[in-house]
KOLBADO-326053 format. One line per 4 residues: for each residue x, y, z of C-alpha. Coordinates in steps of 0.25 Angstrom, whole numbers, plus 5000, padded with zeros to 4 digits. Example, Ala and Ser with C-alpha at 12.3 -4.5 7.8 and 13.67 -1.06 7.14 Angstrom:
5049:4982:5031 ~ 5055:4996:5029
END
This chain:
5074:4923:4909 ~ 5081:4922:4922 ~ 5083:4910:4930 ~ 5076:4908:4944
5082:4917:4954 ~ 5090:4925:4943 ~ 5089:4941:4942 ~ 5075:4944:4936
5075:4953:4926 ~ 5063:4962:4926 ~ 5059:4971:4913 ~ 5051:4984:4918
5040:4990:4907 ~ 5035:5005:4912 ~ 5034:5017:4905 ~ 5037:5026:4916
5054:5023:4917 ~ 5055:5029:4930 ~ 5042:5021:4938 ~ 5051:5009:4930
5064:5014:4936 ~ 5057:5015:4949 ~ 5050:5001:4949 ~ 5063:4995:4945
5071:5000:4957 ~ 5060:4995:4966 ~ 5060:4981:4961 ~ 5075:4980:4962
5075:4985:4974 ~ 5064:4971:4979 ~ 5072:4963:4969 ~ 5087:4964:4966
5087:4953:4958 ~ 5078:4961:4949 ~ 5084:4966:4935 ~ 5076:4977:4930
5074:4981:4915 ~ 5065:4993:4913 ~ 5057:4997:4899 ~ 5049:5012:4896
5038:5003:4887 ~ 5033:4989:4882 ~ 5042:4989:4868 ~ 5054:4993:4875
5050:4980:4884 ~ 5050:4973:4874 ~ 5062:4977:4867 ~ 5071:4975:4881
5064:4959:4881 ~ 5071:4959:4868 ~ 5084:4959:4875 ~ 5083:4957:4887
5076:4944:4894 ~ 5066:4948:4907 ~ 5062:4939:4916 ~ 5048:4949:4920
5042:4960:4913 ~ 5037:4971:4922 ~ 5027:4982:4913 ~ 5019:4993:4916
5005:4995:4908 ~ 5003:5010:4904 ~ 5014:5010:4893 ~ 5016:5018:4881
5013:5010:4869 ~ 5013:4998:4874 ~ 5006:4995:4887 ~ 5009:4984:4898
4998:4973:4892 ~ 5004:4976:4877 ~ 5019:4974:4884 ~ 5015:4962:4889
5007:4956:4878 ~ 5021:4959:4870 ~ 5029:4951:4879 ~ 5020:4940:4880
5022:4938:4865 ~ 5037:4933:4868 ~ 5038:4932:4883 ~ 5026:4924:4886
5029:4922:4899 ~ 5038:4932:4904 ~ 5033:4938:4917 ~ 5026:4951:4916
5021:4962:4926 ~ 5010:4972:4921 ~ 5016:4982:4931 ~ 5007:4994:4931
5000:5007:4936 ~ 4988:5006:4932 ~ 4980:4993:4934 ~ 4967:4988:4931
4958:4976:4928 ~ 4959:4978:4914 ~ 4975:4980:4913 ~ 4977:4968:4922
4966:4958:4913 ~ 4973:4962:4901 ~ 4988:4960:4906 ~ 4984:4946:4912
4977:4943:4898 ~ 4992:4946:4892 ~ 4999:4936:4899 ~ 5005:4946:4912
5011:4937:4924 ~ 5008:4949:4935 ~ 4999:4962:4936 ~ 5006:4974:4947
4999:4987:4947 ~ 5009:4998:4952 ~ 5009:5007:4964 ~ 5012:5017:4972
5017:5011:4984 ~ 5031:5006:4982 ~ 5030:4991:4989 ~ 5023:4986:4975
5037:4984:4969 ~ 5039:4973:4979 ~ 5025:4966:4973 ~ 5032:4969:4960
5045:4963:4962 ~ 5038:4951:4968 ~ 5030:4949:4956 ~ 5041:4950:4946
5050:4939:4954 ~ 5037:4929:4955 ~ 5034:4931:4940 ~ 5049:4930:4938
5051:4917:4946 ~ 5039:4910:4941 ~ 5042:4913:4925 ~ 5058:4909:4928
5052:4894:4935 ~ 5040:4893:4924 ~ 5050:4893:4911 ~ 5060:4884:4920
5047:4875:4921 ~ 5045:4876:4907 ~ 5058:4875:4901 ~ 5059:4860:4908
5044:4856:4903 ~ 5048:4859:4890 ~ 5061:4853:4888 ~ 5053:4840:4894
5043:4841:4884 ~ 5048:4845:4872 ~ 5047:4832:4865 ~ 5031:4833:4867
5030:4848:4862 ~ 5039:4842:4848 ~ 5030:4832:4846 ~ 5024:4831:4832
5012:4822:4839 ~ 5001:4829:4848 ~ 5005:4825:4864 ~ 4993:4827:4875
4996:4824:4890 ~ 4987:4821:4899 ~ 4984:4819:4912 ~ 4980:4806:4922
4966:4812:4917 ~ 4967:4813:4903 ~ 4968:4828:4905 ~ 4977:4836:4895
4990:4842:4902 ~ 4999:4845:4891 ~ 4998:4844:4876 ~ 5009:4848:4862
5006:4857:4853 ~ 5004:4846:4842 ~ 4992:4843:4851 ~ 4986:4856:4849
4989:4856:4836 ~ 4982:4843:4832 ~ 4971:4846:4841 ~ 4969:4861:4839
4967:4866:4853 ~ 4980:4873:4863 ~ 4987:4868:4875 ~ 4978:4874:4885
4966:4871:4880 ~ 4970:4856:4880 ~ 4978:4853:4894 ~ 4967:4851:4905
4957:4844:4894 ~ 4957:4828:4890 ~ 4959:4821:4877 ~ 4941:4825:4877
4947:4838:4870 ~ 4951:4831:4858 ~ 4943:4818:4855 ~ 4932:4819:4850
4918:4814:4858 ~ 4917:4801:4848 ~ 4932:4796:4852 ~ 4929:4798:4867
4928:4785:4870 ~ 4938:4781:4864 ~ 4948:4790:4869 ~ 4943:4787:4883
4946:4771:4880 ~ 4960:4777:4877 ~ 4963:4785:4889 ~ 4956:4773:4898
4966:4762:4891 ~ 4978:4773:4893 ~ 4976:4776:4908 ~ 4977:4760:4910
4986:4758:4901 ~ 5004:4761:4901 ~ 5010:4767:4887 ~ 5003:4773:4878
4989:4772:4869 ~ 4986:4773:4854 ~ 4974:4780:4848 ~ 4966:4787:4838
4955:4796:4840 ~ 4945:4807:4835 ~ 4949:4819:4842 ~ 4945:4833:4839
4953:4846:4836 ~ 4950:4861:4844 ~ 4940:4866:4832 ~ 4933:4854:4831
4940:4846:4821 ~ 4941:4830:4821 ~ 4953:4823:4820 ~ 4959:4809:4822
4971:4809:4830 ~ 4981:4796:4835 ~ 4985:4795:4848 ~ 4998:4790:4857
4995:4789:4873 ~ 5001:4786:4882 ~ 5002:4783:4899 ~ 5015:4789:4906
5017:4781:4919 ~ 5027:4784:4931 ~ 5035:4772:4935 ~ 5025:4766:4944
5013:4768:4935 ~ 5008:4783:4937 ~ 5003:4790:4924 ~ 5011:4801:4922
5006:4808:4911 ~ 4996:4803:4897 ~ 5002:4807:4885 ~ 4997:4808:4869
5003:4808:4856 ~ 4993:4813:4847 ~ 4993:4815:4830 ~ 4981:4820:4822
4978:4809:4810 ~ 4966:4815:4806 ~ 4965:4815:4788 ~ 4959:4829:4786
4950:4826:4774 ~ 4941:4837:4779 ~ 4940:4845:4767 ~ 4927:4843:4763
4922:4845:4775 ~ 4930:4860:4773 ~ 4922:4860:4760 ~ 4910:4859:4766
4910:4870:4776 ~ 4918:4878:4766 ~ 4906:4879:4757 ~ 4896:4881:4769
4905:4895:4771 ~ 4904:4900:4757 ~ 4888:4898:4758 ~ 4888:4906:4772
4896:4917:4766 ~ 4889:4918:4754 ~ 4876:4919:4764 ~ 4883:4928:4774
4886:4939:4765 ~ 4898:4944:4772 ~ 4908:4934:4769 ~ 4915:4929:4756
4921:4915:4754 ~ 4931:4912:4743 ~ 4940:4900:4739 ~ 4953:4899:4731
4964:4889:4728 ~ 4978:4886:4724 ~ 4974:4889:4709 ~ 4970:4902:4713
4957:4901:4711 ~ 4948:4909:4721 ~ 4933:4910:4721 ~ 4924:4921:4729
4911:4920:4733 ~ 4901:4930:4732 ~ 4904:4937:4748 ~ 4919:4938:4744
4917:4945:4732 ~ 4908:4956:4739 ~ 4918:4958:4748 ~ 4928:4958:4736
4917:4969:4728 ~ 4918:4960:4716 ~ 4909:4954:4706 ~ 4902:4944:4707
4910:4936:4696 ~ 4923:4939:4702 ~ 4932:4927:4704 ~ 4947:4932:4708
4960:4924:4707 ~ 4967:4923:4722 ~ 4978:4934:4717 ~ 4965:4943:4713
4958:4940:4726 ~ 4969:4944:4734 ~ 4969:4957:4727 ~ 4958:4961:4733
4967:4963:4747 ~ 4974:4976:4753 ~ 4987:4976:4747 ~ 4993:4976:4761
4984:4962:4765 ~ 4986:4956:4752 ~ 4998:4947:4756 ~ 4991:4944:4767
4982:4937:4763 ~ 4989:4930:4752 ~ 4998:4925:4762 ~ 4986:4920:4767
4979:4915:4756 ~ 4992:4907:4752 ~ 4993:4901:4767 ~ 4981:4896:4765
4980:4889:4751 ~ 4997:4885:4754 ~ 4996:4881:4769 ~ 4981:4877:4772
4984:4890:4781 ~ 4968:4897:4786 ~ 4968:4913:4787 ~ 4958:4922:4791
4964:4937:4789 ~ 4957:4951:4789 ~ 4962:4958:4777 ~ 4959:4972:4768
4952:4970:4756 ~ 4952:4979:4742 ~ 4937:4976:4735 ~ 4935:4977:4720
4929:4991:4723 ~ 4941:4996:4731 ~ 4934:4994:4745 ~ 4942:4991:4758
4938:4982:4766 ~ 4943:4972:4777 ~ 4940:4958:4775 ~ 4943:4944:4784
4948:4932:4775 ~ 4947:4919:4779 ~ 4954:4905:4771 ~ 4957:4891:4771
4963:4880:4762 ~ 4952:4869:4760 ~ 4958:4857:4764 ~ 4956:4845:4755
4955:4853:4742 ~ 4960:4849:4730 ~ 4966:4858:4729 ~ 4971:4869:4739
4958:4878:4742 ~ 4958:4890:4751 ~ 4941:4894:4754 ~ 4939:4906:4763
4929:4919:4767 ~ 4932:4933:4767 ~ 4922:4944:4776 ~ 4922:4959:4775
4926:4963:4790 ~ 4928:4978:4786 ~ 4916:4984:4795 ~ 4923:4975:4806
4938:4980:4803 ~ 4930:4993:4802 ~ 4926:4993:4817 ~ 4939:4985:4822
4947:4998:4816 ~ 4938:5007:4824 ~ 4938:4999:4837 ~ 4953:4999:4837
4953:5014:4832 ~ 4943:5017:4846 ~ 4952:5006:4854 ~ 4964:5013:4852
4960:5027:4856 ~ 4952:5023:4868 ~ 4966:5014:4872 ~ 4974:5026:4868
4966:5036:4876 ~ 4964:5025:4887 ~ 4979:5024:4888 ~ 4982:5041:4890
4972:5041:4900 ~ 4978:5029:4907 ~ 4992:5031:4904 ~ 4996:5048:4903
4984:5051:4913 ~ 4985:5039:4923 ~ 5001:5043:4925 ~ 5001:5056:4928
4988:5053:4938 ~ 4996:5044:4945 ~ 5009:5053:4947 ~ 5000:5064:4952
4993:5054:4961 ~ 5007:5049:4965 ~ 5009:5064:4969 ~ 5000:5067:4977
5000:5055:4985 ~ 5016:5060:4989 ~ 5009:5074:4992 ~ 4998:5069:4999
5008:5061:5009 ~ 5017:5075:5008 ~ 5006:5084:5012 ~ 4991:5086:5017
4983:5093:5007 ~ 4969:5094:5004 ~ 4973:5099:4989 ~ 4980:5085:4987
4967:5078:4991 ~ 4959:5084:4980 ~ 4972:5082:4971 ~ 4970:5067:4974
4954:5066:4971 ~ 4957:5073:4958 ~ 4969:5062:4954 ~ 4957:5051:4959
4946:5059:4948 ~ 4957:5058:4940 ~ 4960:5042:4942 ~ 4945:5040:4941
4945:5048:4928 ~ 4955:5041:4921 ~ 4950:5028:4926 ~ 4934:5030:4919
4941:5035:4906 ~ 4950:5024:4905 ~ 4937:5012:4908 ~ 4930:5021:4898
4942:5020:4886 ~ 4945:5007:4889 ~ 4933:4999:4896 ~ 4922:5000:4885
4931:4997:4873 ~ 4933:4981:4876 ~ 4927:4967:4875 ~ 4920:4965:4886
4919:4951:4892 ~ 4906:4948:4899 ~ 4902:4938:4907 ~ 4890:4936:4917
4890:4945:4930 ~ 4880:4947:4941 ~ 4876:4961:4942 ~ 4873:4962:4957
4887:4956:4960 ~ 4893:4965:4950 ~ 4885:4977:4956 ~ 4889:4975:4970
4904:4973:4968 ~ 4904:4987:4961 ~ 4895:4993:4972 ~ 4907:4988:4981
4917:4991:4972 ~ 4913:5007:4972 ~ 4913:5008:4986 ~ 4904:5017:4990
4897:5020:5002 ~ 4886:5030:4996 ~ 4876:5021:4990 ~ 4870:5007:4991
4869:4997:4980 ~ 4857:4989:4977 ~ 4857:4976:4965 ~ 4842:4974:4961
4849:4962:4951 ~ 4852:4948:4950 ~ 4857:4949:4934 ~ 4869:4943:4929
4873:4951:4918 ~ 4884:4947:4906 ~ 4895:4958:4908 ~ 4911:4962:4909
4911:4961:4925 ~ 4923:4971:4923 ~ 4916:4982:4917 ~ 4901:4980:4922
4907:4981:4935 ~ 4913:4995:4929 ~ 4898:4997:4925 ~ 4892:4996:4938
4903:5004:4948 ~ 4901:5016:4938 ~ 4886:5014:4938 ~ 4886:5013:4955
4897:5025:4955 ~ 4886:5034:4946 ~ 4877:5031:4954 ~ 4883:5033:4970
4889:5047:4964 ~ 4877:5053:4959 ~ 4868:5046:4969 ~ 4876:5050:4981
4877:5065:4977 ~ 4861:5064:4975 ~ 4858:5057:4991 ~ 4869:5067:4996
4862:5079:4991 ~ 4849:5076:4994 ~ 4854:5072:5007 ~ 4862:5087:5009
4846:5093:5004 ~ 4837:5083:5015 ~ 4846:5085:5026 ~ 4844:5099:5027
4829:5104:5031 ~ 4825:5116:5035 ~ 4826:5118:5050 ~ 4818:5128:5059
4820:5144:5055 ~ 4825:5140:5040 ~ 4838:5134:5044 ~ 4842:5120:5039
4845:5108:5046 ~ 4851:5094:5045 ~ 4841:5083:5045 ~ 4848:5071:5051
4838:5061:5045 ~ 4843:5065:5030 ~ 4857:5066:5035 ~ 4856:5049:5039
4848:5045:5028 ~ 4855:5037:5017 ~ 4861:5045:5006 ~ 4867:5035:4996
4863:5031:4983 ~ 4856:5019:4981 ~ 4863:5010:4966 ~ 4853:4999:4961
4856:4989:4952 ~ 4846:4979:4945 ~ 4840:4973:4933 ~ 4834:4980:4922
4818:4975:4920 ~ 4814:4969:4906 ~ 4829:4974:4902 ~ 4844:4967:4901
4852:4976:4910 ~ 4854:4981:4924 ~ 4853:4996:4930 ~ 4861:5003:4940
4851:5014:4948 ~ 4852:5024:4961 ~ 4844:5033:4968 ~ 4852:5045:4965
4847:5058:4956 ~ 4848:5050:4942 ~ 4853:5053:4930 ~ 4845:5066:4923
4839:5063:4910 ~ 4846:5072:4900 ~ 4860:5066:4905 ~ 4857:5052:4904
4860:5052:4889 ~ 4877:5057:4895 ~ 4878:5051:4908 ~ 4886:5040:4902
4896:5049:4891 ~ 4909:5050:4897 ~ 4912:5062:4906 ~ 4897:5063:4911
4896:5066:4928 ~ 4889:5074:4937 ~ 4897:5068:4949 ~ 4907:5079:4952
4917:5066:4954 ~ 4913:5059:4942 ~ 4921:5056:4929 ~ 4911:5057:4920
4915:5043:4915 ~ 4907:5033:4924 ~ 4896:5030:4918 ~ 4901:5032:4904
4909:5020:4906 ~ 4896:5013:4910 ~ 4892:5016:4896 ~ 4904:5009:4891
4904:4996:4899 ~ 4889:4995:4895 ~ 4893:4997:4880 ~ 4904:4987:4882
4894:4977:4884 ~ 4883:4981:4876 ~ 4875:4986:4886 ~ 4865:4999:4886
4867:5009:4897 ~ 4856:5020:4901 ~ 4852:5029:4915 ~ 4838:5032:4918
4830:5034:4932 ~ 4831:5024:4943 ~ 4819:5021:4954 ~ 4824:5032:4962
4828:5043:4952 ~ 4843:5037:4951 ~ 4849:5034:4940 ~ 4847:5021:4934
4859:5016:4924 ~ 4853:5004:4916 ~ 4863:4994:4908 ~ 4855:4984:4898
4858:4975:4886 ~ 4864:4967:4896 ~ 4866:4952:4896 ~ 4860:4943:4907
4865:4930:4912 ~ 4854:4922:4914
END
C-alpha cells in the first residue's frame, strides 16, 4: 500500500486484452501518476495479488470462469478492504445489488463515449485517497488500544449517556453478541430486567462520583442464558472535571451447574423424536457405550434389539464420511466441541441415504456423555441436487446468452453507429431496428433464465402506486390507464413492477393494432356513385387502448384488463409458453415471464374476457396487507 500522494498502483481485470490496453492508455493519459497492471481473468488477478501489492482493483463482470462478483468475493477474503471497481458493460439492478452485497467500494458502467475515463480515473484516485487516510487512521487507533483488545477481562466504553461506543472481544465473548450489534445500545442489553435497579443506582452513583465503581450483577447472554458477572467502572475526567469517557472491566463468575437442567430438556427430545417419527436420538459415552432409540435404528434398517458399539455405529457411514464424523464424535466427547454435520449413510440393507447428525457433551455428567439426534434429509438432498442441476444450466445458458451474444451485438452496434455518421442510408436504419429486436430479445430470455429461479423478498406495496409508475415507465402515448384499486399487496416491488410493465406493454400492442384498424374500416364510408370517402368524425375520435386495473371480488388478487380484441379462447391455454406473439414486434417472451414472476411468488396467473371484450389477465393467491 502506497503512501498519500505516492504513485497509485492500479490492477485491471477484463477479458478483452485490447479494450484493457485501451482503457489503460486513457487513464494514463488523465493520471500520470497512475501505474497500471493488466489481468485477461479473475485467477490470474488473483495470482499477480500474490506478488504484486495494488492499492485499487479495476474488474469487469462478464469473465470466463470467474465473473466480476466471484473475483471480488475472492479478494475480499484477503483484501477486506482494498478498493474495488465493478467496471462493466453490461449493468443492471441485479449486477449492481449483488456487487454492493459483496463488499464493492464503487459501481461504473462503461460506454461509448470516450470522457467516462475521466469519471473513471476520478474514481480510482477518491477510492485510493480515502483507503490510503483510513488505514493511516487505523493504524494509530490501534497502536493506542492495543492494551484494551489484549485484555483477558471483558472492556465496554460508553458514552455521557451510558450508550455503548466501543467494546473487546472478550466482551463479546462473555456476553455472546458481536461488535455491532453492541455499540449504540446501554448496559439494558445485558442485565437482566430484576438487576435494573440496581444497575441504574450504579450508573446514578458513577456519573456523581470520580475513580471507579465495584459491582456485581445478573446480566444476560445473546441466547438467553443467565449469568453472574463482576464489574470494574470507572469515571474518566479532563483536568478541570469533563467526563471523557466511562469505562468497564468485566468477567463472567457465573458456577455452571446447569446440567440437570440439560438432563431435563434432553429427555423432553427423545420423547418428541420418538413421537415425531422422523427423527432418531442416541447417546454414547467415553466407555464406548451407545444406545439407539427406536427412529435411529429405522433410519439405521436394524432390529429392534440392535445395540452397537460406537466403532460399530460409525460403520454404518460412507467410507469417504467416516473420519469425519469420528473426528467429530471425538471433538465432542474430548473437547465439549457441538456439531451438526450432513453425512452419507450405508443402512443394514445396503440403502443410501443422506442423513444430518446432531451431538453434544452433557455437561455435569459423571462421566463424559455425548446425546444427539439424527434425520433422514435424502428426499431434501434429493431436491438440492436437482435445484443446483436446473441452477447451473439456467446460469450456464444465461451466461452464453449474456456474454458470447451480448458481445458481438455490441460490436455490430458499434458499427453501425460509425456507418450511420459515415453515410445516410435507409438500409442502416432497418439495420439498427433489427440490433434493437435483438437487444430486447436477449434482454426477455435472460429475465426468463435468471429472474424466476431466486428467493424472492417481499414486502408490502401499493398496487395503484405500483401501477402508475410502470404506466409511466413504458412511456406511451396510445393508451390511458385507469386504477380501480386501493389494495396493498405483499410482493418483490422489483419484479411485480416487471409483472405490470409486461402486462401494460400486452395490452397497448395488441389493443392499439385492434383501434387502428377499426379506425382505417370507420373512416372510410361509402360516398355518392360507389366511391369511398374519409369521414373526419372517425378520423378525430380517440383510438387508444383503454388498461384497467383493480380488485378481484370475493377473490385474493388483482387483474390487468383493456378494451382491445381479447385473447381467443383456444390460445389462452399458450399465451404464457415462451415464444408465444401475434404482435409482428413482439418477442414472444412477455408474458411468459408474467408466468414466472407470478410462480415466484406463489401466485396463479389466467386470461379471460374483460367488460369490453379485452383481455382480462387475472393474478390471485395473493397476499393483502390489511
Amino acid at each position: 500500500m502506497g503512501e498519500a500522494g505516492s504513485a497509485i498502483r492500479v490492477l485491471h481485470v477484463d477479458d478483452d486484452r485490447q479494450y484493457a490496453e485501451t482503457t489503460a492508455a486513457f487513464l494514463k493519459r488523465e493520471r500520470t501518476a497512475f501505474d497500471i497492471e493488466t489481468a485477461t481473468s479473475a485467477a490470474a488477478g488473483l495470482r499477480l495479488l500474490e506478488t504484486e501489492s495494488v492499492d485499487c482493483i479495476v474488474s469487469d463482470y462478464e469473465m470466463p470462469g470467474e465473473n466480476g462478483i466471484d473475483f471480488l468475493e475472492s479478494v475480499r477474503e484477503d483484501y477486506p478492504d482494498l478498493p474495488f471497481i465493478l467496471y462493466t458493460g453490461r449493468g443492471s439492478e441485479e449486477i449492481a445489488g449483488d456487487a454492493i452485497s459483496a463488499g464493492v467500494t464503487d459501481y461504473l458502467q462503461k460506454t461509448s463515449d470516450t470522457s467516462h475515463y475521466a469519471l473513471l480515473a476520478n474514481r480510482i484516485v477518491n477510492a485510493v485517497e480515502q483507503y490510503r487516510s483510513q488505514r493511516a487512521l487505523e493504524a494509530s487507533k490501534d497502536r493506542l488500544s492495543l492494551f484494551i483488545d489484549q485484555s483477558p477481562l471483558g472492556f465496554v466504553e460508553y458514552n455521557q449517556d451510558f450508550e455503548i461506543v466501543r467494546v473487546n472481544d472478550t466482551l463479546t465473548e462473555i456476553f455472546g453478541y458481536t461488535e455491532e450489534e453492541l455499540v449504540g445500545e446501554t448496559w439494558e442489553v445485558f442485565v437482566s430486567e430484576e438487576s435494573y435497579d440496581h444497575v441504574d443506582a450504579v450508573t446514578s452513583a458513577l456519573s456523581e462520583a470520580s475513580g471507579g465503581y465495584h459491582s456485581v450483577n445478573e446480566n444476560v447472554r445473546k441466547g438467553g442464558e443467565r449469568i453472574m458477572v463482576e464489574w470494574h467502572n470507572r469515571l474518566v475526567t479532563d483536568d478541570s472535571g469533563g467526563v471523557v469517557t466511562i469505562f468497564s472491566h468485566c468477567q463472567d463468575v457465573t458456577d455452571r451447574i446447569e446440567h440437570e437442567q440439560n438432563l431435563a430438556q434432553l429427555r423432553d427430545f427423545f420423547a418428541e423424536a420418538e413421537e415425531l417419527g422422523d427423527l432418531g436420538a442416541w447417546e454414547f459415552d467415553e466407555t464406548g457405550t451407545l444406545t439407539w432409540t427406536a427412529g435411529t435404528r429405522r433410519i439405521h434398517e436394524v432390529d429392534d434389539d440392535f445395540d452397537p458399539t460406537i466403532e460399530e455405529g460409525l460403520s454404518f457411514y460412507h467410507p469417504e464420511d467416516r473420519e469425519m464424523v469420528s473426528d467429530a464424535v471425538d471433538a465432542a466427547l474430548e473437547d465439549g466441541e457441538p456439531y451438526d454435520i450432513e453425512t452419507r449413510l450405508i443402512t443394514a440393507t445396503g440403502d443410501r441415504r443422506w442423513v444430518r447428525t446432531h451431538g453434544k457433551r452433557v455437561e455435569g455428567a459423571e462421566k463424559r456423555t455425548v446425546r444427539g439426534f439424527i434425520q433422514d434429509i435424502t428426499e431434501q438432498k434429493e431436491r438440492e441436487r436437482r435445484l443446483r442441476v436446473q441452477n447451473e444450466r439456467l446460469e450456464s445458458f444465461a451466461s452464453v446468452v449474456s456474454h458470447d451474444l451480448q458481445g458481438p451485438l455490441t460490436v455490430a452496434q458499434g458499427h453501425l453507429e460509425l456507418a450511420q455518421q459515415a453515410v445516410t442510408n435507409d438500409h442502416l436504419d432497418s439495420i439498427d431496428s433489427a440490433h434493437e429486436r435483438m437487444q430486447t430479445l436477449i434482454d426477455d430470455i435472460l429475465t426468463l433464465a435468471r429472474d424466476g429461479r431466486e428467493a424472492t423478498t417481499t414486502e408490502p406495496v401499493s398496487l395503484q402506486t405500483a401501477a402508475s409508475a410502470c404506466w409511466e415507465t413504458i412511456g406511451t402515448e396510445n393508451g390511458s390507464l385507469v386504477t380501480d384499486t386501493d389494495s396493498v399487496v405483499v410482493a418483490d416491488p422489483r419484479r411485480l413492477q416487471r409483472l405490470l410493465e409486461n402486462l401494460f406493454r400486452n395490452c397497448v400492442a395488441h389493443g392499439s393494432e385492434s383501434s387502428l384498424s377499426q379506425m382505417h374500416e370507420n373512416s372510410m364510408e361509402q360516398g355518392s356513385g360507389g366511391s369511398l370517402r374519409q369521414s373526419d368524425e372517425t378520423v378525430e375520435s380517440d383510438t387508444g387502448v383503454t388498461v384497467t386495473v383493480g380488485d378481484i371480488d370475493d377473490a385474493s388478487g388483482f387483474y390487468v384488463a383493456d378494451d382491445g380484441p381479447g385473447v381467443p379462447e383456444d390460445e389462452r391455454d399458450t399465451v404464457f409458453e415462451a415464444g408465444y406473439s401475434t404482435a409482428p414486434e413482439g418477442t414472444g417472451f412477455g408474458l411468459a415471464i408474467v408466468a414466472d414472476i407470478a410462480a415466484v411468488h406463489g401466485w396463479d396467473v389466467s386470461v379471460t374476457d374483460s367488460e369490453s371484450g379485452g383481455a382480462r389477465f387475472e393474478i390471485t393467491g395473493v397476499d393483502r396487507e390489511t
